[in-house]
Structure formats: C-alpha cells, structure tokens
C-alpha positions, 0 to 999 in steps of 0.5 A: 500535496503529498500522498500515501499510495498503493501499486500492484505489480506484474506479479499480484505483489503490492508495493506502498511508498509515499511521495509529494508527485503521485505521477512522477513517482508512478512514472519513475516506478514503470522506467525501473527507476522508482524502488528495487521492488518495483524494479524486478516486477514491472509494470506497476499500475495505480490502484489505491491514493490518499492526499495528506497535508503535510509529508510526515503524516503520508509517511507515517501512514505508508509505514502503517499499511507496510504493516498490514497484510493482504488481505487488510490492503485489499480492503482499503483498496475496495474501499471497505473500511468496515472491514479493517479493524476486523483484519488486524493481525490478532483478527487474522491470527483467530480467524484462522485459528491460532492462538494470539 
C-alpha cells in the first residue's frame, strides 16, 4: 500500500515524501540514500504515516502538506485535526497580525 509520511530529522526540519515501502523508504533515508534533504540531516525518525489506496492520492497529499507550515505539520502529527483549518496560511497570516 502506498503512503504519505512525515520524518523529523537530526536538526527539528521536517521532510514529507511519499512511497509504496514505508520501511525501505525510511531505512534508505537514515543510509543517506533517500533524498538530498534528508542526506545532510541524519538520522531521520518516523513521526507521522498515512496509508492511501492508490500512489496518486499519497502523492497528491505529500504535495498538500509540503504546503503547509510547522506549526499546521505538528498539528497532524498530534493528531489535532481540529486544529488545521484554524492553521491555514491567511489563519497564520491574521494570528499574527498582518494583512492577507
């Protein structure tokens, strides 16, 4: 099955990326194999997975969360999904008080 997933790496950076081996993925990422990304900031660890039935739709949503910023990551992460509407860009923008 595919998945969407998220890695926080050895400097508090998240990496998202998508795959059909959740375990070969995450193994090739900590080898420095995986992404340039993750490369430089080894080790990686595993904090956040989602399973989606085709490769397209675990894609589509890594693309969605690439989108998103921190502080909306850690939400999903939490598993606060009350929380993510309130954390979309314009949200963030009036929350800290700039115009959109």
């Amino acid at each position: 099955m595919p998945y969407t997933y998220i890695l926080e790496c050895s400097d508090g950076r998240y990496y998202v990326g998508s795959t059909w081996d959740l375990d070969r993925r995450l193994a090739e990422h900590n080898a420095g194999t995986g992404a340039e990304f993750t490369k430089r900031r080894r080790p990686v660890r595993l904090v956040w997975n989602a399973q989606f039935d085709s490769i397209a739709d675990a894609f589509a949503y890594e693309k969605r969360i690439q989108g998103w910023g921190r502080e909306k990551r850690e939400a999903l992460i939490r598993g606060d999904f009350a929380a993510l509407p309130g954390l979309a860009s314009r949200s963030w923008s009036a929350r800290q008080g700039r115009r959109t």
